[in-house]
VMD Tcl script that draws the C-alpha trace (Angstrom):
set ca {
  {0.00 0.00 0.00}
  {1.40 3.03 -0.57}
  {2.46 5.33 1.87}
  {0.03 8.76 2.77}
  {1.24 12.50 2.86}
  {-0.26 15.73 3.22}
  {-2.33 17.40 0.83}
  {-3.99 20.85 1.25}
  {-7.46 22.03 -0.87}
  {-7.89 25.10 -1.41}
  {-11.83 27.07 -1.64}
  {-13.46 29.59 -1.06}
  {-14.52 31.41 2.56}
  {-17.69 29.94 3.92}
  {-16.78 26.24 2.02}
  {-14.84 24.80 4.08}
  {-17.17 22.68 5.84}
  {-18.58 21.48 2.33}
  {-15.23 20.57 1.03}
  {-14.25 18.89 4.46}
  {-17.44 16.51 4.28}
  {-16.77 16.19 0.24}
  {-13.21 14.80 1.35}
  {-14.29 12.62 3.94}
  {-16.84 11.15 1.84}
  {-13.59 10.36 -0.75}
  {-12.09 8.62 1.86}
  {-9.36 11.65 2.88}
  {-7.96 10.76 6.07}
  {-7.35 13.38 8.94}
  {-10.10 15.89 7.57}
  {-8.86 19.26 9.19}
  {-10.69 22.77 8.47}
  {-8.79 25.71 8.31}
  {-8.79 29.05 6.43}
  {-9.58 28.91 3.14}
  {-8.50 25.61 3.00}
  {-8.84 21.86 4.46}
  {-5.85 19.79 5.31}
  {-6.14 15.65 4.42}
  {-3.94 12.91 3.99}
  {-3.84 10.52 1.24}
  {-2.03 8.81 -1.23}
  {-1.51 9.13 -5.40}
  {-4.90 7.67 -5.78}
  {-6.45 10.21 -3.40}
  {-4.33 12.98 -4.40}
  {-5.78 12.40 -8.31}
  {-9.33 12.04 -7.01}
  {-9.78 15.22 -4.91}
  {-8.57 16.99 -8.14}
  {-10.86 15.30 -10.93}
  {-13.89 14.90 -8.18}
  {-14.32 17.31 -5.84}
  {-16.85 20.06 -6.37}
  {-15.98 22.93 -4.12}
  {-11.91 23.09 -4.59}
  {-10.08 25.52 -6.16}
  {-6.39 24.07 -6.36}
  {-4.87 21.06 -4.47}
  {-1.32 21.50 -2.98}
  {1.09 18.72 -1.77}
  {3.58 20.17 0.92}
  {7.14 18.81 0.13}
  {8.41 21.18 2.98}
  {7.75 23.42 6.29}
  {10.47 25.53 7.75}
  {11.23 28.45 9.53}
  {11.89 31.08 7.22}
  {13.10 34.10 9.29}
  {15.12 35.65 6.91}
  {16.08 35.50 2.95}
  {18.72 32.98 3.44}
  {16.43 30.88 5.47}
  {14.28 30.85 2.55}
  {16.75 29.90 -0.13}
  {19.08 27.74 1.88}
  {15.87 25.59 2.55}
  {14.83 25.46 -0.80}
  {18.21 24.40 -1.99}
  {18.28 21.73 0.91}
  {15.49 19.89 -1.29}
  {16.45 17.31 -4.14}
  {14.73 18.59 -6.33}
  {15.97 16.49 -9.39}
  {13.06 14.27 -7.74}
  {10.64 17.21 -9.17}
  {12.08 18.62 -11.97}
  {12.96 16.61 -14.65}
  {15.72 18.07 -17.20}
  {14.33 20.00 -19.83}
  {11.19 20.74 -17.56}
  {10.49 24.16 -16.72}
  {8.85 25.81 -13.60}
  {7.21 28.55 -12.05}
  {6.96 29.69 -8.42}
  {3.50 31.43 -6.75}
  {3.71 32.68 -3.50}
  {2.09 34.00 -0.66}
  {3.22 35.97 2.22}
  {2.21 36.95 5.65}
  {5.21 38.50 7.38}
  {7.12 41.51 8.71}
  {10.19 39.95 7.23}
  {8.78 39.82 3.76}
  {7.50 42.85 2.26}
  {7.04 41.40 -0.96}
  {5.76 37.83 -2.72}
  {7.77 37.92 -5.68}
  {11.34 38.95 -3.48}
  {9.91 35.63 -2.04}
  {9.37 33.75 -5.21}
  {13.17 35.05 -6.77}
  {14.47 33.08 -3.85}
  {12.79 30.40 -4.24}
  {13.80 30.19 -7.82}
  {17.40 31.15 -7.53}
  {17.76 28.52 -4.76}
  {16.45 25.67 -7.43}
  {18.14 27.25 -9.95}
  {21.89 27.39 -8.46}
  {21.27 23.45 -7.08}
  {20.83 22.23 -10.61}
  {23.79 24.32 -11.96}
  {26.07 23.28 -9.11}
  {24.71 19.57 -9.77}
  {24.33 19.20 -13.85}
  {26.03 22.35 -14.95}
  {21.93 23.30 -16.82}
  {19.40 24.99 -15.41}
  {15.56 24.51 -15.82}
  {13.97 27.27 -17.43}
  {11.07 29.50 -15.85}
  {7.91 29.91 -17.69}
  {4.73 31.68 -16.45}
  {2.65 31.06 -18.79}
  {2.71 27.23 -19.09}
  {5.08 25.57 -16.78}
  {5.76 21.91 -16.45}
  {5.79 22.51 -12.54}
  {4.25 25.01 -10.63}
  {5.15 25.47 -7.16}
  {3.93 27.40 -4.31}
  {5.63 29.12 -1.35}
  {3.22 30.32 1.63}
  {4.18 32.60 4.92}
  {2.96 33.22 7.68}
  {5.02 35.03 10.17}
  {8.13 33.03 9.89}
  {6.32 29.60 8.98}
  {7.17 28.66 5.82}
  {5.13 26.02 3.89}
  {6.82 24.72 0.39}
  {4.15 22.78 -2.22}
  {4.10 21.29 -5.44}
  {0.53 22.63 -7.23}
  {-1.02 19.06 -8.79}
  {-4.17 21.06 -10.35}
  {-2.82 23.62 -12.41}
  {-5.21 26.02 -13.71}
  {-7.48 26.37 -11.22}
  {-10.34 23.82 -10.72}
  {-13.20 26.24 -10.88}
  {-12.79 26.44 -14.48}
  {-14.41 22.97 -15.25}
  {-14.13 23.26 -19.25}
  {-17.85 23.62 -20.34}
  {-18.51 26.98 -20.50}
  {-18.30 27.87 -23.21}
  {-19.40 31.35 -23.11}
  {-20.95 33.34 -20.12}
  {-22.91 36.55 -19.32}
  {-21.54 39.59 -16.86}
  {-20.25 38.31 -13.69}
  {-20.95 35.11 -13.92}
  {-21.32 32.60 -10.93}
  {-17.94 30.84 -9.98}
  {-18.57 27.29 -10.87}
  {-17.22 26.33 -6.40}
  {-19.33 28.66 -5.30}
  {-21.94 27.21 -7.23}
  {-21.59 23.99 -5.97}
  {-21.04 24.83 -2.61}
  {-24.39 26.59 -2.40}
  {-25.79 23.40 -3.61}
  {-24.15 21.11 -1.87}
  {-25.46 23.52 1.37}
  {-29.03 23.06 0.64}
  {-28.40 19.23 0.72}
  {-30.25 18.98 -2.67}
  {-28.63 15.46 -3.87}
  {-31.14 15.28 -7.16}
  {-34.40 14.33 -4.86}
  {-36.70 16.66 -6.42}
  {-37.12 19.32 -9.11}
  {-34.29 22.29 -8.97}
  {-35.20 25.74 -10.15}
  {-33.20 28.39 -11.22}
  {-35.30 31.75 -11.90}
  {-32.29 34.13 -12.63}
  {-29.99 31.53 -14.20}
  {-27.93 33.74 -16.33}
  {-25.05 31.38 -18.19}
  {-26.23 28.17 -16.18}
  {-23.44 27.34 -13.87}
  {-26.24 26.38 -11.24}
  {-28.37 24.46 -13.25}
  {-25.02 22.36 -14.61}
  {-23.43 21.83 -11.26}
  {-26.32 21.09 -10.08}
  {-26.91 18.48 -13.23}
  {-23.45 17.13 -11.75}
  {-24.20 16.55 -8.24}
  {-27.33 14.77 -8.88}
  {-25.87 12.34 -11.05}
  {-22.53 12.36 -9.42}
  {-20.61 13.30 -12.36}
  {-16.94 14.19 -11.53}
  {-16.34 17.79 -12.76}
  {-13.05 16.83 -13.41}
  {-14.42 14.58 -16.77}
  {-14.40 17.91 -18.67}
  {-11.09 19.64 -18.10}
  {-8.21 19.36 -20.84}
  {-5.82 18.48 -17.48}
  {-3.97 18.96 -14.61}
  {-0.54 19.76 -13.42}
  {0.15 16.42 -11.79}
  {0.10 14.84 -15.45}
  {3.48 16.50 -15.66}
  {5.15 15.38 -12.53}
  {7.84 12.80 -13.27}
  {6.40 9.98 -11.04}
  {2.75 10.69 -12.58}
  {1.01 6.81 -12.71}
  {-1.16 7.20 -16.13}
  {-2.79 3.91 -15.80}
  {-3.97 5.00 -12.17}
  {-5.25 8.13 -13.25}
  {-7.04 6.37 -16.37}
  {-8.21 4.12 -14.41}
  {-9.79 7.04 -11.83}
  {-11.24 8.73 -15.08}
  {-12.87 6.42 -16.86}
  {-14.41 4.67 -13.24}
  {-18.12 5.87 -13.32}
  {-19.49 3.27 -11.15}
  {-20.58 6.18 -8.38}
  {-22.86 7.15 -11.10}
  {-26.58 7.37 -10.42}
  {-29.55 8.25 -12.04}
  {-31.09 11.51 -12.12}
  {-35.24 11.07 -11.92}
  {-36.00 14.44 -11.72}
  {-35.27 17.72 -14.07}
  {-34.04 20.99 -13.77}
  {-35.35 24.35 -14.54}
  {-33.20 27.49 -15.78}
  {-35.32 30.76 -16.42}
  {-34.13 34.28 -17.74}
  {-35.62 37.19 -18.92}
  {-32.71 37.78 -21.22}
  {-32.48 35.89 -24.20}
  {-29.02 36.46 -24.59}
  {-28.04 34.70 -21.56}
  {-31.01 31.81 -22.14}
  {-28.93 30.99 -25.14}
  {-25.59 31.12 -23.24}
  {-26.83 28.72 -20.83}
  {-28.22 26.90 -23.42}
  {-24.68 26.35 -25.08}
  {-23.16 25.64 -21.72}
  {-25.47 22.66 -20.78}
  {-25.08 21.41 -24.46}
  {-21.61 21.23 -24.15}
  {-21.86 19.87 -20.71}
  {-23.64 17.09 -22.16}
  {-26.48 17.57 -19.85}
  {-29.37 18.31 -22.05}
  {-31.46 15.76 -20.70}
  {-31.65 16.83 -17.31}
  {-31.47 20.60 -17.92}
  {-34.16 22.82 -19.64}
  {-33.49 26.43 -20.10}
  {-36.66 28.97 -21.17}
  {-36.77 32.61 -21.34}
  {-39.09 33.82 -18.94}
  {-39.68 36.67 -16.27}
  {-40.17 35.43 -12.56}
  {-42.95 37.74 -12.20}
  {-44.60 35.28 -14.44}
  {-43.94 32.26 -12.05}
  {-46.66 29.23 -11.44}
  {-46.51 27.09 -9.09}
  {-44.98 23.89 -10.10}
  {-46.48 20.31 -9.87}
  {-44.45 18.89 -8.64}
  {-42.14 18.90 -5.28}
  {-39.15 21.22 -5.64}
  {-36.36 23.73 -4.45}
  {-35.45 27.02 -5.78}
  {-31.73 28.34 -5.94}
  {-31.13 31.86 -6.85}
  {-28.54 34.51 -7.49}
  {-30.71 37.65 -8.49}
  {-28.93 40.76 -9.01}
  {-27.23 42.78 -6.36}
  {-26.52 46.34 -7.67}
  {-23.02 45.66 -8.00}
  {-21.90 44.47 -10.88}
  {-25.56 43.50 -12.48}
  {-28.27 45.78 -11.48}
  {-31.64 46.29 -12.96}
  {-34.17 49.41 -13.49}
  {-35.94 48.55 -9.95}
  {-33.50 46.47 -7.82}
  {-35.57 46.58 -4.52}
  {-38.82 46.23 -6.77}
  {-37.01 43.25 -8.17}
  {-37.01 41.80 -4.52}
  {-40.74 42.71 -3.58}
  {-41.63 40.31 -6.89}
  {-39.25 37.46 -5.84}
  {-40.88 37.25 -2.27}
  {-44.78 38.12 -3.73}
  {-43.96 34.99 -6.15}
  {-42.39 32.72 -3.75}
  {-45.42 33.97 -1.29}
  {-47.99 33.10 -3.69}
  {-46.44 30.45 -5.55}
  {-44.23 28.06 -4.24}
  {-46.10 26.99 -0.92}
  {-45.01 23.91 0.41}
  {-40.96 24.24 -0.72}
  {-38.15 25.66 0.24}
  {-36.37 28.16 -1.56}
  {-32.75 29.59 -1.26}
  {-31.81 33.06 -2.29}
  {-27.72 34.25 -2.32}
  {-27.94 38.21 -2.49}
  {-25.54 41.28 -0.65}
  {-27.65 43.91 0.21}
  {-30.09 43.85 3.77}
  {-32.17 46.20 2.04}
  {-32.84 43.80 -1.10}
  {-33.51 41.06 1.62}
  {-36.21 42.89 3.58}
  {-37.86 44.00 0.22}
  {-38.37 39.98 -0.02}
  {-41.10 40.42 3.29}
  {-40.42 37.01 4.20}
  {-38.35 35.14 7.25}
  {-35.48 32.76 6.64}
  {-34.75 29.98 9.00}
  {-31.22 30.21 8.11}
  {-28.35 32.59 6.84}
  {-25.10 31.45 5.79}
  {-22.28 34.10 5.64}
  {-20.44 33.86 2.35}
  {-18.34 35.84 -0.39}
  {-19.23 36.08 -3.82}
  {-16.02 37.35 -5.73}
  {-15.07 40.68 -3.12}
  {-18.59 40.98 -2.00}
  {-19.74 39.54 1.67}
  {-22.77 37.99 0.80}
  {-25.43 35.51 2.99}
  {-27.55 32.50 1.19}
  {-30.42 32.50 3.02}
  {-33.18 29.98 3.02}
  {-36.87 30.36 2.78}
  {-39.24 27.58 3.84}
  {-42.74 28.61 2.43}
  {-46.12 27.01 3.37}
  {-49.45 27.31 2.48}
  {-51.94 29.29 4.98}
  {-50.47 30.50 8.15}
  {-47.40 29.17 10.52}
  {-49.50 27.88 13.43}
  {-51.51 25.85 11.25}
  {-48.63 24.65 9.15}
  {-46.84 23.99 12.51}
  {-50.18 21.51 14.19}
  {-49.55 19.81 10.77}
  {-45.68 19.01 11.18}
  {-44.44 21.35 9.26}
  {-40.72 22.66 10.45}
  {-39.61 26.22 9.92}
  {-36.58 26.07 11.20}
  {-34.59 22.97 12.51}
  {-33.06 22.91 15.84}
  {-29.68 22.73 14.10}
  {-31.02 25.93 12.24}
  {-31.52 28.00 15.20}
  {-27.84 26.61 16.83}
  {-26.23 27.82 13.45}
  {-28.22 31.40 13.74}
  {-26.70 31.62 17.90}
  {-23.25 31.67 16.78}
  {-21.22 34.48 17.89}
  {-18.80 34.55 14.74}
  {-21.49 34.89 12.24}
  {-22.15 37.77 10.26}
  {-22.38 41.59 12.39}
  {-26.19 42.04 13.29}
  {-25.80 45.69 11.68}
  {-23.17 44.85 9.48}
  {-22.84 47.56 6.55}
  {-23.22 45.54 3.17}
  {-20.75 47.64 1.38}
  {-18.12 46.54 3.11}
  {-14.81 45.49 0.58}
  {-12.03 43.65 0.75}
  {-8.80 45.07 0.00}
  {-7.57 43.85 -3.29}
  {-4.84 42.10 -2.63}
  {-6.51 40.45 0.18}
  {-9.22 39.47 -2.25}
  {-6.98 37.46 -4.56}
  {-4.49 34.95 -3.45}
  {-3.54 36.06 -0.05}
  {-4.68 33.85 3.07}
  {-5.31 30.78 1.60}
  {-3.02 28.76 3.79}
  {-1.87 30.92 6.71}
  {-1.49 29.60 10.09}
  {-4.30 28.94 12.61}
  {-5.36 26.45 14.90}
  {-6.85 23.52 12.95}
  {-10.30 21.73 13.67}
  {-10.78 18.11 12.93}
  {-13.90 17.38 11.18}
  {-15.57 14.30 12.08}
  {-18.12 13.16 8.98}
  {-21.11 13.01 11.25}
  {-20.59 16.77 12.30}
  {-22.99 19.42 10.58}
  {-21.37 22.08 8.99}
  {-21.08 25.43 10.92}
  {-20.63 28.74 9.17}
  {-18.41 31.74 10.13}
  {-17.60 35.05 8.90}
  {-14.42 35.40 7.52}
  {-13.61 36.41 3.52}
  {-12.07 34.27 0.98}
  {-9.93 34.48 -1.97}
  {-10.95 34.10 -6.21}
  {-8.34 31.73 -7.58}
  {-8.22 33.30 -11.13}
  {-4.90 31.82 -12.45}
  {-4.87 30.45 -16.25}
  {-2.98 28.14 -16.53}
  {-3.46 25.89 -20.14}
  {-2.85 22.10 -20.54}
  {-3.08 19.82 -23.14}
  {-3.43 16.03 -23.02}
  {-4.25 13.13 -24.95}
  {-3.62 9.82 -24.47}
  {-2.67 6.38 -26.06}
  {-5.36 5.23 -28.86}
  {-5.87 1.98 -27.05}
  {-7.37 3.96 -23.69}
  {-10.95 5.38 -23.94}
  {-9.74 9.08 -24.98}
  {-10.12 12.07 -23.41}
  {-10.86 13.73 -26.76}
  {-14.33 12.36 -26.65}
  {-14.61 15.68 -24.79}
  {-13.33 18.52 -27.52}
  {-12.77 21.27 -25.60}
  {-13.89 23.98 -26.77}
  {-16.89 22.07 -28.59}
  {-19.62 18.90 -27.22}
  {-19.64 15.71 -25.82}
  {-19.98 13.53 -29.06}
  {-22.59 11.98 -27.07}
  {-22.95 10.99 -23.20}
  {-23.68 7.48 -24.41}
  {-20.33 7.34 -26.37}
  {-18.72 8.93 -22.60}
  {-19.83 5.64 -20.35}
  {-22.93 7.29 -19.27}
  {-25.60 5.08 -20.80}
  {-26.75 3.60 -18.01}
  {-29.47 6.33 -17.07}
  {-33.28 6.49 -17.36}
  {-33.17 9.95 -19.40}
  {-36.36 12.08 -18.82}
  {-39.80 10.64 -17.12}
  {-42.32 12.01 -19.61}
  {-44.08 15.29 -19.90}
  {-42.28 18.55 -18.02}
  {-44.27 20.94 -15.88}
  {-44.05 24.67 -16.86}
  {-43.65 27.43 -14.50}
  {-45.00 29.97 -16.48}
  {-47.44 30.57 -18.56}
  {-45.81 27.75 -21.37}
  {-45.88 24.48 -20.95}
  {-43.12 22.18 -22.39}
  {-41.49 18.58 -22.84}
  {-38.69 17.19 -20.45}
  {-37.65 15.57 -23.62}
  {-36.76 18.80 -25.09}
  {-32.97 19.38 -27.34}
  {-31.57 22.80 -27.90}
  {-28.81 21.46 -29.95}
  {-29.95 23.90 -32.44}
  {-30.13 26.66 -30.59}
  {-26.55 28.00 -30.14}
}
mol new
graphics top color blue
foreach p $ca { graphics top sphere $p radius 0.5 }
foreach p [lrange $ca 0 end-1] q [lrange $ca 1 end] { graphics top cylinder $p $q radius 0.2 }
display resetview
């Protein structure tokens, strides 16, 4: 068996408990929640796997190296301490990302030169050639993180960073990241058990994660590669093995439901869930939520309307008194979940939610609040079982650390705090157990926006990874090992004034 070491995931603030219970349910082993990140240990297998199936990381690290890095020698005389002819094959090139925390270092790239001179000089003093840098496309990318004077030194095995999944193929302004998509699913603890409904669903990244998660599809299937692929011990028959494994697989029985009022971006998402390869689970029709009907059957509404940031429309708050007269008068007996950044869009809804969960969208401190909506009035819906709000519920909405009771909505983060600073700083860890229910804080979280392009084929004998072309479709999900599935059950049920099929194809409508 081969022998565990520490790996690090990367996400977004407000995550972490999602990607903590994602990893445990991989089989990760010491689960620990930190900052922008959970610790794990696992093997090659493991290491591959959290990359090509988890839904709500960003980048996976593998420390080769902690130290105490008090000063600029420290840094580079540790560095050069490592072989790293056991990383960087000849003829490879690399680059260096860093991170720093510390009165010491001023400045992340003095901290990255060091790095690199330090690998640089070993291989000169050792071969007499040095590996070239490249920032662009490097064969190895490594990252250097500081806190104070605690140094942490790790390979990067994803690459470019795991939000971008590879099926979008276009989007509409500021669209959803495709984590914090999935996290805000994965929150609900919608696992495909009933109708989903997006209302505002712009380019479709909820609908398709969503699409995902239900039929536990690794994201990972659609990505051109990852940085591991390059590493010199990289196993190719493991990690074919791990792709082309869809026994986790399982049906989907139910549909889901993306609505705009923009054409524009109902053809975008269109696209996107054709090129997912999703069209049988996902329908996308242009439509204004003030046109909403009630829908026949049993299901949950996830929404990210405008804020008045970025996306704004003629009425904002107006926007908000329709959402909550709609889900009021229309979706009785569901429950419906709403991310948004302004109080005063939130009140305009006029209804209570039995839970708020602080998170960031991009820069902008956000909460996804949920709205459990019932027919008649709470006493009644109470004397007939119905739950508001869960015991858990109310625990989560005691906490001390959550969002400021009069907290001021514009509130930003600095810049440079809102990129790639914090991920991995030091603070006291956590262990999460798997039968522990997530708990929320306020903190703020970083976008992980590098680009970083692979390309990968692989021997003709091997089910190919070109059945997925990129920048085009699936040639079919059937001709992608996913023919075991029921497909669509029948007639759809509009929730508008249209009615239309479950069966319906919008591979003609690019």
């Amino acid at each position: 068996m081969e022998q565990e070491f520490e790996l690090i995931a990367k996400t977004f603030m407000g995550l972490e408990p999602v990607l903590a219970q994602e990893l445990t349910q991989l089989g990760a082993n010491n689960v620990q929640i930190g900052r922008r990140m959970v610790s794990f240990t696992g093997d090659k297998e493991m290491m591959y796997r959290a990359n090509f199936q988890l839904h709500t990381a960003i980048r996976v690290l593998k420390p080769i190296k902690h130290f105490k890095a008090r000063s600029a020698d420290d840094v580079y005389n540790n560095v050069k301490d490592v072989d790293w002819s056991h990383y960087i094959a000849k003829g490879k090139t690399f680059a260096v990302d860093s991170v720093v925390y510390s009165e010491e270092f001023r400045n992340s790239h003095f901290v990255s030169y060091k790095v690199k001179d330090a690998i640089v000089d070993q291989f000169r003093e050792k071969t007499g050639d040095r590996p070239n840098i490249s920032l662009t496309n490097p064969d190895i990318r490594l990252h250097i993180h500081i806190a104070d004077d605690d140094a942490t030194l790790c390979l990067d095995s994803s690459g470019e960073s795991l939000h971008r999944r590879g099926y979008r193929q276009e989007s509409v302004e500021a669209p959803l990241n495709e984590v914090l998509a999935a996290g805000m699913i994965l929150m609900t603890g919608w696992k495909g058990d009933c109708d989903l409904i997006d209302p505002m669903c712009g380019s479709g990244t909820i609908a398709i994660e969503a699409a995902l998660i239900a039929r536990n599809i690794s994201p990972g299937v659609f990505r051109k590669g990852f940085a591991f692929e390059k590493w010199p011990d990289f196993d190719a028959d493991l990690f074919e093995r791990i792709y082309n494994d869809d026994s986790a697989e399982r049906p989907f029985e139910h549909h889901i439901y993306g609505y705009d009022i923009d054409m524009k971006a109902v053809n975008t998402a269109r696209l996107n869930v054709k090129a997912a390869g999703l069209s049988q689970d996902i329908t996308i029709e242009q439509q204004d939520f003030k046109n909403f009907k009630k829908p026949a059957e049993k299901s949950i509404i996830i929404m990210n309307p405008p804020y008045g940031e970025r996306i704004s429309t003629p009425d904002l708050l107006g926007t908000y008194r329709m959402i909550g007269e709609r889900l009021k008068h229309e979706f009785g007996g569901n429950e419906a979940w709403i991310l948004s950044y302004r109080e005063e869009c939130f009140e305009q809804i006029g209804l209570k939610p039995s839970i708020k969960i602080p998170v960031y969208n991009g820069s902008l401190e956000c909460e996804f609040r949920k709205y459990t909506l019932f027919d008649g009035k709470m006493k009644t819906f109470r004397q007939e079982g119905g739950v508001v709000k869960t015991e858990q519920e109310k625990r989560e909405m005691a906490q001390k650390h959550r969002f400021k009771k009069n907290r001021e909505f514009k509130e930003r983060l600095e810049q440079e705090e809102a990129n790639e600073k914090g991920d991995i700083r030091s603070f006291t860890f956590h262990t999460f157990k798997n039968e522990d229910r997530p708990h929320f804080t306020r903190k703020n979280f970083d976008d992980d926006n590098d680009n970083f392009d692979y390309k990968k084929s692989y021997s003709s004998n091997k089910k190919s990874r070109n059945d997925y072309k990129g920048r085009g479709e699936y040639k079919g999900r059937n001709d992608f090992k996913r023919s075991g599935f029921k497909g669509s059950k029948g007639q759809g049920h509009g929730h508008g004034g249209n009615k239309f099929s479950r069966d319906r194809r919008f591979e003609d409508e690019d």
